[in-house]
N, C-alpha and C positions, 0 to 999 in steps of 0.2 A: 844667596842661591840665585842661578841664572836659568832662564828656562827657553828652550825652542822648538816650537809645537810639540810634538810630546815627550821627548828630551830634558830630563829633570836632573841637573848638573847640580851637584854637590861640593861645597868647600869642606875639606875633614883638614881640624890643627894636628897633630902628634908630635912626640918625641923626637920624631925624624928628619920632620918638616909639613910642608901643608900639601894636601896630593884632592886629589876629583876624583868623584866618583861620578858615573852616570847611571840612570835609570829610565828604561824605557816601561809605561803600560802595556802590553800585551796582550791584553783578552786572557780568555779563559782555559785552564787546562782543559784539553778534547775528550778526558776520562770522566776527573772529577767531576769538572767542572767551575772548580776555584781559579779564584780572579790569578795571574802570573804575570811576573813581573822580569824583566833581561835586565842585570846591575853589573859593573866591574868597576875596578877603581885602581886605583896605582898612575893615574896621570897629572903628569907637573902643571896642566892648565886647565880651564874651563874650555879655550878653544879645541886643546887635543881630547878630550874628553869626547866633545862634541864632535870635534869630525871621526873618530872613531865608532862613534850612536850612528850617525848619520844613516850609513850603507845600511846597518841593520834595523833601521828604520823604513827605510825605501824597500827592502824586503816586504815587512810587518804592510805595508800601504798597499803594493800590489798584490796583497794577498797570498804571500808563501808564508808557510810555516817559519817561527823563528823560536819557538818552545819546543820543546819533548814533555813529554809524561814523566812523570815520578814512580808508573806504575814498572812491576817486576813483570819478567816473562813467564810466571808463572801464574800471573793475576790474569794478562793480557791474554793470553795461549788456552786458559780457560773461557773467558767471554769469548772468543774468535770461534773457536768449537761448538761451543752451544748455538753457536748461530749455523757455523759452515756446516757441521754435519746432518744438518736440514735437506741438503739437497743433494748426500751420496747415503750409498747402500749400506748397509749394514756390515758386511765383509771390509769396505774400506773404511768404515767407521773404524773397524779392529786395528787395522794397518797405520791409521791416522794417531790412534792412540800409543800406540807401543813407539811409535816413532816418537810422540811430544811427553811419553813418560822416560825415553832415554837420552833425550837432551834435556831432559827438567833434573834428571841428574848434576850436572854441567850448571845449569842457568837457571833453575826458578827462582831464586832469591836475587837476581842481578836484574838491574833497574835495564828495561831496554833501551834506553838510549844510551846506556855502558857500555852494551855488548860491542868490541872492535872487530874488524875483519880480521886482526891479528888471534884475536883470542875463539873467534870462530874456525881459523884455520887451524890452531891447534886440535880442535874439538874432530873436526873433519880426518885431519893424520892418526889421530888416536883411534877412532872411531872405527877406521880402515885397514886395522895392522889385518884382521882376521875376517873381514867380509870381502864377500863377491863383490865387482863392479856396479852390478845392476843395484845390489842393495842400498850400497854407497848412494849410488845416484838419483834413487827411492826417497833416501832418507834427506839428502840435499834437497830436493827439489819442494818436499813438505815445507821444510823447514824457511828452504826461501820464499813461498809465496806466504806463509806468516809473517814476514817481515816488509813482503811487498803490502799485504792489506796492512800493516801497524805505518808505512808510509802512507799510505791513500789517505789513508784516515787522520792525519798530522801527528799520532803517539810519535814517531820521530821524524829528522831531516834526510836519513838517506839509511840507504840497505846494506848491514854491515857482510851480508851473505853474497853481493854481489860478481863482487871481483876474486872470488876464492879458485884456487886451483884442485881439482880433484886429482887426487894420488893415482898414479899409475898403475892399476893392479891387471897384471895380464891373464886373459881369462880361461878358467878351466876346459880343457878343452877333452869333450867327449865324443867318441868314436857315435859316427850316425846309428850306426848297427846296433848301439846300445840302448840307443834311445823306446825299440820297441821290438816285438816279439816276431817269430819267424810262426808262420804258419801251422809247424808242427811244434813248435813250443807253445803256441796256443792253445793247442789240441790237450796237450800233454798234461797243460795247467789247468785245464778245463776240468780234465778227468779225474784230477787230482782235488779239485776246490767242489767236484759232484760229489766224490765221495765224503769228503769235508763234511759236507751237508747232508749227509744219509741218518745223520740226526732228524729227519724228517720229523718220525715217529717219537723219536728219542727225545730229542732236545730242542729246548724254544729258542738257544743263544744261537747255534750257527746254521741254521735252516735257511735261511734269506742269503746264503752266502752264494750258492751259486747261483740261483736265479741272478742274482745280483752280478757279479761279473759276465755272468752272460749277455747280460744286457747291456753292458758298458762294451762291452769286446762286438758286440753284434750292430752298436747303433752309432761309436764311436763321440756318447752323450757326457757331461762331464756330470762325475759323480754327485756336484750337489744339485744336479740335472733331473740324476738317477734317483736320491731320495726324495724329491720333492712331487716325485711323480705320483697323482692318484689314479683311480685306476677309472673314472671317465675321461683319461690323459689318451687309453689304450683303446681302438679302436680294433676288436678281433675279427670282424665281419672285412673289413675294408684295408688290414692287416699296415695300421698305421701306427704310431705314435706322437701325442703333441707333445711340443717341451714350451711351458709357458710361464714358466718359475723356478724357483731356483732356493734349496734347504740353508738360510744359514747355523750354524752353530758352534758355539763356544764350548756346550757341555751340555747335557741332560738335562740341564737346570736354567739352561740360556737358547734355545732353539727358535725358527721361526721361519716357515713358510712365507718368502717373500711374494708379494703380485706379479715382481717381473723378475726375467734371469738377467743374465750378468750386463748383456746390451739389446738395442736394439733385434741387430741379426741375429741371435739368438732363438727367436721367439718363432720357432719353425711347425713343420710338421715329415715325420723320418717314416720312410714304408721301410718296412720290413718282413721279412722273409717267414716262411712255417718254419721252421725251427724253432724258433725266439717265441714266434705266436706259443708253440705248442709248451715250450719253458714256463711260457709265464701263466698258462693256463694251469698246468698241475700246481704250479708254486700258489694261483688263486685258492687252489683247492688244500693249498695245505695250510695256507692261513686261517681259511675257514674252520677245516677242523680243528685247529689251533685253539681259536675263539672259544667251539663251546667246549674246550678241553678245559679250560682255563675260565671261560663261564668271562668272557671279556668282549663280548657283543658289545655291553654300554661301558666298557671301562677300558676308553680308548679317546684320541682327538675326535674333534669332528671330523677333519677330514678324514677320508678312506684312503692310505697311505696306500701305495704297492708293495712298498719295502717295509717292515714292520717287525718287531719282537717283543716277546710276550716280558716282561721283568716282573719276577718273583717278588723281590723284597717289594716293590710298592705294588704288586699286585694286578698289573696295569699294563695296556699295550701299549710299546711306542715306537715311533718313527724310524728308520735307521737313519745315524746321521754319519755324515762325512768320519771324523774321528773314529765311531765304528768299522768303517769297514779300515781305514789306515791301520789301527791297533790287528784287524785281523792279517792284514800283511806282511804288516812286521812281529807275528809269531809264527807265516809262513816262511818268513825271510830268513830264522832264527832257523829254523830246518837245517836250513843251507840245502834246499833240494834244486831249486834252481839256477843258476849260473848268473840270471839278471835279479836288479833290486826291484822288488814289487812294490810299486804303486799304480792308484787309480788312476793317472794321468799317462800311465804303460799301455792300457787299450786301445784309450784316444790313439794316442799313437798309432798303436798295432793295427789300428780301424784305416787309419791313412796309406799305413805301408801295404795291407792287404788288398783295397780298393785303386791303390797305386798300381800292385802286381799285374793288378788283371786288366789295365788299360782303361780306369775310369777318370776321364781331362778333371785336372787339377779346381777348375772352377764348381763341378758337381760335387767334389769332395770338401770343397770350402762351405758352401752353403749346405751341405748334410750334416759339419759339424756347427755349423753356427756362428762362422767368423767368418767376414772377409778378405782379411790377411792373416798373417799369422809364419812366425821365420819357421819355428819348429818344425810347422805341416809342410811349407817349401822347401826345407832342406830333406825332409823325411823324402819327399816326393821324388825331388831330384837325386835325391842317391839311388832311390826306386827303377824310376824312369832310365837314369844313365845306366843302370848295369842289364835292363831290358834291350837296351839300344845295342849293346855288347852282342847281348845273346841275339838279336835279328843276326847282324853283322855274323856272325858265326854262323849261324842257319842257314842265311845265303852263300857264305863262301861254301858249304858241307854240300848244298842242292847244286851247283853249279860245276863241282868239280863233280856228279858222278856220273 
C-alpha cells in the first residue's frame, strides 16, 4: 500500500490481473453526518491512480464539495420546507406544497444527487402537455431554488434544474373586454345577486351574498381582503375602510385570519361612498338579528367578522371564506344568466375599468387597490383610457364641424 497525503492507493490481485484502487477521506456527509469516503479502482498503477485522486483532492483542500448525500428528494424537500416555510404566508405555503407533492410523484425515492438535467427535462415536457405558461414557470422556479439550497448546503455538486429549457406553450389569449364587467352589467348583477339575498329573513346560507359582492365591486378589495374584514376595519362616521389582513383558507376546518395581507402595499385605507356605507349598515343589522335568531351571540370566533353565516349542523357562526363565495358563483354561472364567467377577481377588475371610465390617473387606481404594479390593472386601464381617447377625438371633430 502507497500512500500521499490523503490519498490511500490500494494494490487489488484478481483473475484479471492486478489493478489500484484509490481512496480519498472526505469529511462527513452534510445530512447524516457519517464519516464519507471518494474510492475508484480500475487503474493499471499506483501512479495513475494517484494522479487521478490528485485534482479531486485539490478540490476537497480548497474547500469545494466533492461528496453528495445519500439522501432521497423526498427526505430532503421535507427538512428544506419545515424550515423555508417559516418565512412565507400561509397561501404560499398551499402553492409550495402541491408543487413538491407533484414532483414527489416523479422523484421522492431518487437519491438527489441521481436526479439528471436529462431526466428533469423529461419531468418539465410531461408536466406541460396541459398547463398554462405561468404555471409551468411557477412550478420550475420552486423546484429550482430547492436544488439551488440542496447546493448551498453541499447535499450536491451542481443544479440539475439549471440548464432546462421550458416548452413553448403559446398563451391563451383573452379579449380585454372579458376580463371585467360593463357598467350596466354590474348593475344587472347586483340586482340579481340582492335578490339572491332576500333570504334576509329567510335564510342564514345566502344573506352575506350581496352585501358581499357589493363590497368587492364598490372598493375593488380582493375577496380574501373582503372576509377578513372586522367590522372595527369599517369606519361609518368618516366613510372609510381598512384593509389590514387578509382570510386564508383551505376549508372550514382549516381557516385563519392572517396579521397581514398579501404585501406590504396592501395594507391601506379605501373611502368609500353612501351607498356601500348604507349596504353594509342594513347587512350590520341583519347579522345581528341573525345572532339572537339563532341564539349565536357567544357561538361564534372571537373576532367580529363583517362577512359571516350562521351553520346549522355545528350550530355555530362562521366567517365566510373565499371558497364560499367561489361555490356561490359557480351555481350562478351554472344559470348561464350571464354571458361573463363569475369570479371574485371579475369586480377587481370591473372596480379598475369603472374608475378607469371616469378619468381616475392610473396611479390612484393602483394604490386604492393595493398594488403597485400589476399587468391585469394596466392592460384593463389602457383598453379603458384608449377607447376614451377615441370618443374625445370624435366629440371634437362633432363640435367643430357645427
Amino acid at each position: 500500500m502507497a500512500t500521499q497525503g490523503k490519498i490511500l492507493v490500494y494494490k487489488r490481485e484478481a483473475k484479471k490481473g492486478v489493478t489500484y484502487t484509490y481512496r480519498i477521506e472526505a469529511g462527513r456527509d452534510p445530512i447524516t453526518g457519517k464519516r464519507k469516503q471518494v474510492t475508484k479502482s480500475g487503474f493499471k498503477s499506483a501512479k495513475e491512480a494517484r494522479a487521478a485522486a490528485q485534482p479531486i483532492l485539490n478540490k476537497l483542500l480548497l474547500g469545494e464539495n466533492i461528496i453528495q448525500s445519500d439522501i432521497t428528494f423526498g427526505e430532503f424537500v421535507e427538512e428544506w420546507f419545515d424550515s423555508y416555510k417559516l418565512n412565507i404566508k400561509l397561501p404560499t405555503q398551499v402553492r409550495y406544497r402541491y408543487t413538491i407533492g407533484t414532483f414527489n410523484k416523479f422523484f421522492r425515492y431518487k437519491k438527489m444527487k441521481d436526479i439528471t438535467l436529462y431526466q428533469y427535462q423529461q419531468f418539465i415536457d410531461e408536466y406541460a402537455k396541459d398547463k398554462q405558461y405561468l404555471t409551468v414557470t411557477n412550478m420550475h422556479q420552486i423546484i429550482r431554488k430547492i436544488f439551488s439550497y440542496a447546493v448551498k448546503y453541499n447535499v450536491i455538486r451542481s443544479n440539475p434544474t439549471i440548464s432546462v429549457v421550458l416548452p413553448s406553450i403559446p398563451p391563451k389569449r383573452k379579449e380585454v373586454s372579458q376580463l371585467y364587467l360593463t357598467k350596466e352589467e354590474l348593475r344587472d348583477f347586483l340586482d340579481y345577486v340582492k335578490n339572491y339575498s332576500e333570504y334576509y329573513k329567510k335564510s342564514y346560507k345566502t344573506a352575506y351574498v350581496y352585501p358581499m359582492c357589493a363590497t368587492l365591486a364598490y372598493t375593488g378589495m380582493r375577496v380574501g381582503e373582503a372576509c377578513a374584514l372586522i367590522w372595527q376595519d369599517i369606519d361609518f362616521d368618516n366613510k372609510t375602510i381598512s384593509i389590514n389582513s387578509s382570510m386564508y383558507a383551505e376549508s372550514y376546518n382549516n381557516y385563519k385570519r392572517q396579521s397581514t395581507p398579501k404585501n406590504e402595499s396592501s395594507i391601506r385605507k379605501i373611502i368609500v361612498g353612501d351607498t356601500l356605507i348604507s349596504i353594509l349598515k342594513k347587512w350590520k343589522k341583519v347579522q345581528l338579528e341573525t345572532r339572537i335568531k339563532y341564539g349565536t351571540q357567544n357561538k361564534r370566533d372571537k373576532e367580529d367578522y363583517v362577512f359571516s353565516k350562521y351553520c346549522k349542523p355545528k350550530d355555530y357562526e362562521l366567517p365566510v371564506i373565499p371558497n364560499a363565495i367561489s361555490a356561490v358563483f359557480r351555481v350562478i354561472d351554472n344559470h348561464k344568466i350571464f354571458k361573463k364567467h363569475l369570479h371574485a377577481h371579475l369586480f377587481r377588475h370591473t372596480h379598475v375599468s369603472l374608475l378607469a371610465e371616469v378619468g381616475v390617473p392610473l396611479e390612484v387606481i393602483q394604490e386604492r387597490l393595493g398594488h403597485s404594479d400589476d399587468e391585469t390593472t394596466r392592460k384593463i386601464y389602457l383598453h379603458i383610457t384608449d377607447k376614451t381617447k377615441k370618443d374625445a377625438a370624435q366629440i371634437f371633430e362633432q363640435y367643430i364641424q357645427k
